[in-house]
LUMTI-865344 format. One record per residue: x negated, y negated, z negated of N, C-alpha, C, CB in turn; residue in three letters. Coordinates in pm, 1 decimal. Atoms other than C-alpha are relative to their C-alpha. Glycine has a CB too. Layout:
BEGIN
<nx: X, ny: Y, nz: Z, cax: X, cay: Y, caz: Z, cx: X, cy: Y, cz: Z, cbx: X, cby: Y, cbz: Z, resn: ALA>
...
//
This chain:
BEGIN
<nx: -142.5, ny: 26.2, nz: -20.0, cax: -23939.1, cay: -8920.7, caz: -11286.5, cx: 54.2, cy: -77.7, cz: -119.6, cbx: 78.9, cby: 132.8, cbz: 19.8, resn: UNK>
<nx: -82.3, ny: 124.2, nz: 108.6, cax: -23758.1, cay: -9203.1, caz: -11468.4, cx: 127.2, cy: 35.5, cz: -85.8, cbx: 62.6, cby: -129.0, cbz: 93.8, resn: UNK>
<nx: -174.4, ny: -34.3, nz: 75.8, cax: -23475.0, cay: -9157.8, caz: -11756.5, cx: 73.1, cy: -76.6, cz: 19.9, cbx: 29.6, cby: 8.3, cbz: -146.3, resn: UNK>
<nx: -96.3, ny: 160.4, nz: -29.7, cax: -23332.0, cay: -9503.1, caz: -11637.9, cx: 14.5, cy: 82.4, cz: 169.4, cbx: -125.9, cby: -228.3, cbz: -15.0, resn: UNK>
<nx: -21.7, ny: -54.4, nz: -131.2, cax: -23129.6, cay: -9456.6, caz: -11305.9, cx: -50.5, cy: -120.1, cz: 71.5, cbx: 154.0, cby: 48.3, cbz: 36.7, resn: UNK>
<nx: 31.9, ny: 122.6, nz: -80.4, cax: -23219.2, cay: -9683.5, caz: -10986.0, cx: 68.6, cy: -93.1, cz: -14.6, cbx: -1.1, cby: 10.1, cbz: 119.8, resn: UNK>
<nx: -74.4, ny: 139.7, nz: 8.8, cax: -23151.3, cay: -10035.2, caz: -11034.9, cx: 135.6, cy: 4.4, cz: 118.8, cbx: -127.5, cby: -140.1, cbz: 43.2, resn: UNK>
<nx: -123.7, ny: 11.9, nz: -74.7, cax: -22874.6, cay: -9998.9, caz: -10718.0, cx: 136.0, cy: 52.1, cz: -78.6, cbx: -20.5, cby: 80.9, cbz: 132.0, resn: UNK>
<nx: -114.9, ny: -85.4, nz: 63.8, cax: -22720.0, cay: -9730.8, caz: -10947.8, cx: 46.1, cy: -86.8, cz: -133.1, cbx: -58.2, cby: 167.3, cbz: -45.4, resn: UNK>
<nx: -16.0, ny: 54.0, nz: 217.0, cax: -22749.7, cay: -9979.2, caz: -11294.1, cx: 150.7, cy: -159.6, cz: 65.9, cbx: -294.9, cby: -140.9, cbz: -126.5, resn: UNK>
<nx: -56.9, ny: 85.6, nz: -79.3, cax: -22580.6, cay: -10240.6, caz: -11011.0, cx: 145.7, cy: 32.8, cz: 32.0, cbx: -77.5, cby: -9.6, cbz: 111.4, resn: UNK>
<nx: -117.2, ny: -79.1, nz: 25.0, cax: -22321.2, cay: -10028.1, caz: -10930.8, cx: 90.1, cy: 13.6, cz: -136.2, cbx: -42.9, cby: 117.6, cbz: 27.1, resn: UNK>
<nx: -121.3, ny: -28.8, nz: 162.8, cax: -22197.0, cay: -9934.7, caz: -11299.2, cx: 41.1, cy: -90.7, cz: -28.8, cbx: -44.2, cby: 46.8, cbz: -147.9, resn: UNK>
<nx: -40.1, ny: 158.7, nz: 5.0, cax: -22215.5, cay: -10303.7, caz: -11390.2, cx: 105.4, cy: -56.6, cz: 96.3, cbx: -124.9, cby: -85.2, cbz: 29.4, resn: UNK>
<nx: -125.0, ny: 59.9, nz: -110.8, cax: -21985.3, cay: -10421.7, caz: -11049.8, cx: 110.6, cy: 74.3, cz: -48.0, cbx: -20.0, cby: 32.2, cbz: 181.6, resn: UNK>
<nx: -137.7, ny: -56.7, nz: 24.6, cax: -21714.4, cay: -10123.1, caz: -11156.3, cx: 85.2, cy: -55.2, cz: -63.3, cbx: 3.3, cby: 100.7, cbz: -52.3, resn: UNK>
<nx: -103.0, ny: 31.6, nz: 93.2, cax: -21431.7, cay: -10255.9, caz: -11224.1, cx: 128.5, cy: 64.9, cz: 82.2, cbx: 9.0, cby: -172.2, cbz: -34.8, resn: UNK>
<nx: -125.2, ny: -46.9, nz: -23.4, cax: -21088.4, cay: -10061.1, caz: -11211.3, cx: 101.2, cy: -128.6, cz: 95.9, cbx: 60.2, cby: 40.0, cbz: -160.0, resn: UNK>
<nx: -124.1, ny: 105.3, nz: -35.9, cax: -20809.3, cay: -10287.2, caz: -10983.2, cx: 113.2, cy: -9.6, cz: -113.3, cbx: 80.9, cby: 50.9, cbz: 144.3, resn: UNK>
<nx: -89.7, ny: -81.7, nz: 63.9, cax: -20565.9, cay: -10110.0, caz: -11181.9, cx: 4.0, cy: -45.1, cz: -121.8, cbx: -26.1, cby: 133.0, cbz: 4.1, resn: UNK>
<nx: -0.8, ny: -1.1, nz: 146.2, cax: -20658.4, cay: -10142.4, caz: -11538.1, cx: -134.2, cy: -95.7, cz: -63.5, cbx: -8.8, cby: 166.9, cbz: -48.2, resn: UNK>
<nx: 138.4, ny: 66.9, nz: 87.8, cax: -20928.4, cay: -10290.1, caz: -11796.3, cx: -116.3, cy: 113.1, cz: -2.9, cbx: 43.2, cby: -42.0, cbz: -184.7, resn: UNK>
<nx: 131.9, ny: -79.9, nz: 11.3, cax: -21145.9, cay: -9989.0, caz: -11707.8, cx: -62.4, cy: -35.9, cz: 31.9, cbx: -28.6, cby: 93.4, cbz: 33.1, resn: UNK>
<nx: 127.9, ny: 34.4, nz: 34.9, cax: -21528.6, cay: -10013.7, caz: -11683.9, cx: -28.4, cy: 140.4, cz: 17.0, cbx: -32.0, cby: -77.1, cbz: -139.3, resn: UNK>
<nx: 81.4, ny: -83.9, nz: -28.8, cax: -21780.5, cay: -9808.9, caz: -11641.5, cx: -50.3, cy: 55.2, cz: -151.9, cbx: -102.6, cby: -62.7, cbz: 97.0, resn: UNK>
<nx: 34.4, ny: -34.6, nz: 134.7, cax: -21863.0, cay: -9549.8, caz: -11970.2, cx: -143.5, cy: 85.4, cz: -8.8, cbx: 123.3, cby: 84.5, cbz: -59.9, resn: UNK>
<nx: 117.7, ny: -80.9, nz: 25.8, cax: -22190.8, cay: -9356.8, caz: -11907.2, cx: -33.1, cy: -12.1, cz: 153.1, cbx: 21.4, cby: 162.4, cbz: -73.6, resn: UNK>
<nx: 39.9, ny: -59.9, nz: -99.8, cax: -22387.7, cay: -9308.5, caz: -11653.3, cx: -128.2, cy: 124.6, cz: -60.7, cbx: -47.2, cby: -122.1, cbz: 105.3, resn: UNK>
<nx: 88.3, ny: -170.6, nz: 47.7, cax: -22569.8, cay: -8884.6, caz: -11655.3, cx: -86.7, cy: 15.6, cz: 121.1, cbx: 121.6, cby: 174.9, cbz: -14.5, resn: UNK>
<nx: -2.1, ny: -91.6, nz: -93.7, cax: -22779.6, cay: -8733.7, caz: -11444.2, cx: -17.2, cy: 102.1, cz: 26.6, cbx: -31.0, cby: -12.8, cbz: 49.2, resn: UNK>
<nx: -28.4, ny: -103.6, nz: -21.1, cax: -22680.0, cay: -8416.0, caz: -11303.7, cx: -70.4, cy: 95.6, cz: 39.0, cbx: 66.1, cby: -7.9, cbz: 49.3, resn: UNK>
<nx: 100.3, ny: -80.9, nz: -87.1, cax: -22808.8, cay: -8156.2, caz: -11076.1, cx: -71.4, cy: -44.1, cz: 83.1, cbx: 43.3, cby: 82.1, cbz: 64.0, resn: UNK>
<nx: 84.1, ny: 77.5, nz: -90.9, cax: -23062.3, cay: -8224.9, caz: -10826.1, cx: 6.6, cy: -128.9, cz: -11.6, cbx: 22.2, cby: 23.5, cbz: 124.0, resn: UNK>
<nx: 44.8, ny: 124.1, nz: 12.3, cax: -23127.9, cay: -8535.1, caz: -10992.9, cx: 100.5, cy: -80.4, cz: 4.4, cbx: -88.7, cby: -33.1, cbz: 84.4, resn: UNK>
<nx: -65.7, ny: 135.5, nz: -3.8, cax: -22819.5, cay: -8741.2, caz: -10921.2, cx: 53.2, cy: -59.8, cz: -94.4, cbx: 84.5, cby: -7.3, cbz: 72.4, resn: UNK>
<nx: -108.8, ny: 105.4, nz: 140.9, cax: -22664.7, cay: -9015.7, caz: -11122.5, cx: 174.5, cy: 40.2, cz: 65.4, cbx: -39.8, cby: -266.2, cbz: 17.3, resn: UNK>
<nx: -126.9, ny: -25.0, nz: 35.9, cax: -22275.6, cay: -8944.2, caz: -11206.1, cx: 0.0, cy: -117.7, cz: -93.2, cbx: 33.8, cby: 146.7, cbz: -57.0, resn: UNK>
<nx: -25.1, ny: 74.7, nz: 77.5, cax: -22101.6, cay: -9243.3, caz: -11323.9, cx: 134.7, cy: 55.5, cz: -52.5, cbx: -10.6, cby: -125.5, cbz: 51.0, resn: UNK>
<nx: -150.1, ny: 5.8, nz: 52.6, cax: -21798.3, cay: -9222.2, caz: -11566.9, cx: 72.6, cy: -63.9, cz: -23.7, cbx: 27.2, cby: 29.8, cbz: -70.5, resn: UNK>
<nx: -38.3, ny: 187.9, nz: -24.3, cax: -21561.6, cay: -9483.5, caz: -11575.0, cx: 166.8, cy: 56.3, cz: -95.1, cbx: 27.8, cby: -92.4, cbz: 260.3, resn: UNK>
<nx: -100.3, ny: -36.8, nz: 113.8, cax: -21309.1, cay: -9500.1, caz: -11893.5, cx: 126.9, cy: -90.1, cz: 98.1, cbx: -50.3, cby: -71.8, cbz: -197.7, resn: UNK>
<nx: -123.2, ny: 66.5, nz: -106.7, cax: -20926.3, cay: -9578.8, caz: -11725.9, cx: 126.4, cy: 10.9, cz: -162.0, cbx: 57.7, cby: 151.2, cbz: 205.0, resn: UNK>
<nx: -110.4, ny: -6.3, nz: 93.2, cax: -20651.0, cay: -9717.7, caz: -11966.0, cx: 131.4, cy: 131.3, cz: -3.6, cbx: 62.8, cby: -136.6, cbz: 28.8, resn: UNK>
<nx: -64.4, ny: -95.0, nz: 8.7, cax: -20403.2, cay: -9465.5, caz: -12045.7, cx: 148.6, cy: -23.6, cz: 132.6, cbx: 28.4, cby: 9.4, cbz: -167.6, resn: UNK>
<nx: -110.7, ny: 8.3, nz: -106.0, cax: -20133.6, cay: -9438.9, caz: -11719.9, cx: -44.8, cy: -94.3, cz: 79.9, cbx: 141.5, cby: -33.0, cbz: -46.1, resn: UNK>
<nx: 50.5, ny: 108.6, nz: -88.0, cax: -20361.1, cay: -9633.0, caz: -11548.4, cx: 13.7, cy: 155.2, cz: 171.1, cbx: -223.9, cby: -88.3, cbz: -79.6, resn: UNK>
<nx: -23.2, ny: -126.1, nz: -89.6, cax: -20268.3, cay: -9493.2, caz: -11189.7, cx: -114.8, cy: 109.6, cz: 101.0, cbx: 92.3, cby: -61.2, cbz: 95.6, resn: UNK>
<nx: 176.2, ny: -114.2, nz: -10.0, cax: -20665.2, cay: -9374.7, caz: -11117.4, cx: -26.2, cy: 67.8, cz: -37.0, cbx: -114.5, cby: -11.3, cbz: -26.6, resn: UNK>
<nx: 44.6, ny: -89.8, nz: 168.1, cax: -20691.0, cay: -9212.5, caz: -11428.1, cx: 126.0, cy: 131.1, cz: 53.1, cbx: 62.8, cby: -129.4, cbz: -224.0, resn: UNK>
<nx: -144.8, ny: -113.3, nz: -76.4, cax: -20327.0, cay: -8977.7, caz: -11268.4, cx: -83.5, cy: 36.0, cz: 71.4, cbx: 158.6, cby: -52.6, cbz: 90.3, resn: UNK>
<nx: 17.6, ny: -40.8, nz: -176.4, cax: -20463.9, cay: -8964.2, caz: -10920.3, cx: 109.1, cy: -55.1, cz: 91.4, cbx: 9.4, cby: 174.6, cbz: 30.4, resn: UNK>
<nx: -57.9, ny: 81.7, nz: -79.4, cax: -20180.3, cay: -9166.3, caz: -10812.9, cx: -58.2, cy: -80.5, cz: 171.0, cbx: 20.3, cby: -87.5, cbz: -102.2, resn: UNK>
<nx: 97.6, ny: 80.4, nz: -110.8, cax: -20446.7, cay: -9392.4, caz: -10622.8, cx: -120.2, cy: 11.6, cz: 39.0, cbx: -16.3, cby: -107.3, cbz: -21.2, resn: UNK>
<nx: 123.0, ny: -30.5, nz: -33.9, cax: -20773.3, cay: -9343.5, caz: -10515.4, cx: -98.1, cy: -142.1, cz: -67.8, cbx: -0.7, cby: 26.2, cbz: 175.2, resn: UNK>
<nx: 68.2, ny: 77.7, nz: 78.2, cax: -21042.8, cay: -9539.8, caz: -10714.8, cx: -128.1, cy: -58.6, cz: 179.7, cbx: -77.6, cby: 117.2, cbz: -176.2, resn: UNK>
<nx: 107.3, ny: 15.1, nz: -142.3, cax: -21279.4, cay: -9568.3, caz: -10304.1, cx: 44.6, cy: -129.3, cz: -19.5, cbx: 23.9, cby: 85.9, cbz: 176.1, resn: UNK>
<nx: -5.4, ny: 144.0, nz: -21.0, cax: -21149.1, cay: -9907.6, caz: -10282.9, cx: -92.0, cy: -104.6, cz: -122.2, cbx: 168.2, cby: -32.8, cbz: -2.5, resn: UNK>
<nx: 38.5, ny: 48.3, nz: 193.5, cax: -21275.8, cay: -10033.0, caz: -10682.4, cx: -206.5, cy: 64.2, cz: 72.3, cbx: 141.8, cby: 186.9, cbz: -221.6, resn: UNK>
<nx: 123.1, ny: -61.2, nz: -46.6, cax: -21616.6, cay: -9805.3, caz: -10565.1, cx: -32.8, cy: -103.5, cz: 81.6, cbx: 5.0, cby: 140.3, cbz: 68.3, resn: UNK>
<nx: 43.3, ny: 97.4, nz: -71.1, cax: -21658.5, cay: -10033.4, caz: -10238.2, cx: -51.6, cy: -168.3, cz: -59.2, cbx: 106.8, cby: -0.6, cbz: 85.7, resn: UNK>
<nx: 15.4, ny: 123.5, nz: 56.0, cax: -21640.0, cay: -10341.8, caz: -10399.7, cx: -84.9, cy: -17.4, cz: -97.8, cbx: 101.9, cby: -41.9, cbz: -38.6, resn: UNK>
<nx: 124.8, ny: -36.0, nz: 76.6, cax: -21913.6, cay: -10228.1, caz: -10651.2, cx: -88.6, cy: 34.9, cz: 57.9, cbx: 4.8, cby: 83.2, cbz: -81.7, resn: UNK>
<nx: 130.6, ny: -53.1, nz: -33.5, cax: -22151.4, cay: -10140.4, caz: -10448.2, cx: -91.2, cy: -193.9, cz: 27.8, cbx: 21.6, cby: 138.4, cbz: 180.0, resn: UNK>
<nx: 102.4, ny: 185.8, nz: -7.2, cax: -22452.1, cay: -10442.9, caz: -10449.3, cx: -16.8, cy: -4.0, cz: 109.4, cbx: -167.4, cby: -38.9, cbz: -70.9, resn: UNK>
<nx: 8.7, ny: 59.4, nz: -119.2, cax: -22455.8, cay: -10673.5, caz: -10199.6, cx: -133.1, cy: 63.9, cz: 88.1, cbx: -7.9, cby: -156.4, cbz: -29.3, resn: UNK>
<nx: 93.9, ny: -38.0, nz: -64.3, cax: -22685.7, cay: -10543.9, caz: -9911.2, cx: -31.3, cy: 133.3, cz: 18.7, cbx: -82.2, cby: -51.9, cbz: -39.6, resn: UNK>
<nx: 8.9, ny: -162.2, nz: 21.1, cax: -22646.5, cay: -10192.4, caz: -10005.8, cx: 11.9, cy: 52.0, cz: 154.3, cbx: 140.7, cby: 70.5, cbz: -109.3, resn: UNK>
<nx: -91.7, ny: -61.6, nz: -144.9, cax: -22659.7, cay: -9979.8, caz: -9668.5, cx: 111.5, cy: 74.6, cz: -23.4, cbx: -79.7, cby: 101.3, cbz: 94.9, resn: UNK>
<nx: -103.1, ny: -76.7, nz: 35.5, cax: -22336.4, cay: -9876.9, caz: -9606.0, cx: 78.7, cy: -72.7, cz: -20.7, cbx: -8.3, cby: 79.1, cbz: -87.9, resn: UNK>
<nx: -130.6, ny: 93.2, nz: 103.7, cax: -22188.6, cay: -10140.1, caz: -9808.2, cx: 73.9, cy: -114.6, cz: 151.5, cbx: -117.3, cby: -150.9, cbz: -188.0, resn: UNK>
<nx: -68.7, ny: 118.2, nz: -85.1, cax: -21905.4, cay: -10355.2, caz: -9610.8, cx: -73.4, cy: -112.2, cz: -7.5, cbx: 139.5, cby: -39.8, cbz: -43.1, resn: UNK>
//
């Protein structure tokens, strides 16, 4: 088992980008049963970082081209 996550997942962190703010992607861990958890730093009153807005839209648009699933 690899300490690097799957290239889709290194694809992913890299595409994140906040709509909202100058956030980015700050770590990626992985968790229980193996999965990658990304963390994603959000300017201060950025309205993602509240819960104002939902970050699914910023997610979609990061996912790599071809991904199943992906729009």
């Amino acid at each position: 088992m690899s300490d690097q996550p799957p290239a889709e997942v290194m694809e992913f962190a890299r595409n994140y980008k906040c709509g909202h703010c100058s956030g980015d992607t700050m770590e990626l861990v992985r968790g229980d049963g193996n999965l990658w958890h990304g963390y994603f730093r959000h300017d201060d009153g950025c309205p993602v970082q509240v819960g104002a807005v939902s970050s699914i839209p910023d997610s979609f648009r990061a996912l790599p081209p071809g991904y199943e699933g992906a729009p």
